[in-house]
N, C-alpha and C positions, 0 to 999 in steps of 0.2 A: 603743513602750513597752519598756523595759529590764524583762526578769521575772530574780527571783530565783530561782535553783535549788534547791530544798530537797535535801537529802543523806536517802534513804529507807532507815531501818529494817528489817531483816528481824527481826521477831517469828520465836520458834522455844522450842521445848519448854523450852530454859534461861532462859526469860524478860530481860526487858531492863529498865534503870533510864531513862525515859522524860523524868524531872526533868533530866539530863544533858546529852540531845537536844533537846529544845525549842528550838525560834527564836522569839525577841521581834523580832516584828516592824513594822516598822513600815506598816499597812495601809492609810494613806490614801491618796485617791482615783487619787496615780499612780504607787501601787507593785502591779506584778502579782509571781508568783510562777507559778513551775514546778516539776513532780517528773517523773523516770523514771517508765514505768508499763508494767509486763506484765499487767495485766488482776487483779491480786492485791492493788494497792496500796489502803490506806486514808486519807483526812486529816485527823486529828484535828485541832480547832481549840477554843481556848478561850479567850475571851473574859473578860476580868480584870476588866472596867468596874466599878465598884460603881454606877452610876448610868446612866441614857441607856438610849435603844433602841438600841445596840448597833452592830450593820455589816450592809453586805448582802455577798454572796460571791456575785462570781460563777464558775461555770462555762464554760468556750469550747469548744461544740461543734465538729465536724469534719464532711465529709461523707464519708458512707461510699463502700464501693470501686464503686457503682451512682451517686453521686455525689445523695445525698438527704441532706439537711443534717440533723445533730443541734441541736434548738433549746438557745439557752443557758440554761443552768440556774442563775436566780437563787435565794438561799436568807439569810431571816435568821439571826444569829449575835446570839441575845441576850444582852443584861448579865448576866455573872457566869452562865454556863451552858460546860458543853461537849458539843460534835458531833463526831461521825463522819460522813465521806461519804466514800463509794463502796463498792464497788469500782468500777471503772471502763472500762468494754469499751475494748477500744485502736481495734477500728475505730470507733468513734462520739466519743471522746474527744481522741487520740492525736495533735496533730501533726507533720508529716512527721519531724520525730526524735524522736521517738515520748516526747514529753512530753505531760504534761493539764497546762494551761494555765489559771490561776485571777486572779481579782484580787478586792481591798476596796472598795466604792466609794463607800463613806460616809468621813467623817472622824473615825475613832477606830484610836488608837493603842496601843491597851493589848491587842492581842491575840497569842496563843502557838500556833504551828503544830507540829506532827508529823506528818509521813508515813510511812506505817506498810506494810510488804511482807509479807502473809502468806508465812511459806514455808512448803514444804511438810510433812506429819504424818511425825511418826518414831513 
């Protein structure tokens, strides 16, 4: 599967215009997606649907450096709502180039990503 790269936001005391960044993406069953991740990152997701049960999201876990598998974390993304997930530990998350690796696996199209990087307090 071909994943998309999301380009990740660093959030910081100057605040950020989030409507700018947003990717419309297109989520169905065989688009996955990817972000950088240092263990700070967040991924907002919003769901535009006016109608329908929505999408499911999944998460692809890794196995850690003992070599114990992170199970995958599926999660609904209902109509016309939005989520936050993560933060996301890089050992349990993170493949080998150190992306978290996500995909849609319903068939709906109307939904808006942002990945979000806490940085750090000033």
């Amino acid at each position: 599967m071909a994943y998309t790269t999301l380009t990740v936001l660093d959030a910081d005391i100057d605040g950020d215009e989030l409507i700018a960044l947003q990717v419309g993406a297109n989520t169905q069953g065989t688009s996955g997606f990817q972000f950088p991740n240092d263990g700070k990152t967040l991924l907002f997701v919003m769901d535009i649907l006016a109608t329908g049960a929505g999408d499911t999201l999944t998460f692809i876990g890794v196995n850690d450096k003992y070599g114990r598998a992170e199970t995958t974390l599926a999660r609904t993304v209902t109509a016309k709502k939005q989520f936050i997930y993560g933060p996301f530990d890089p050992s349990l998350w993170n493949d080998a180039s150190g992306m978290v690796r996500f995909a849609f696996t319903t068939a709906a199209a109307g939904t808006t990503l942002v990945a979000i990087r806490c940085a750090n307090a000033q």
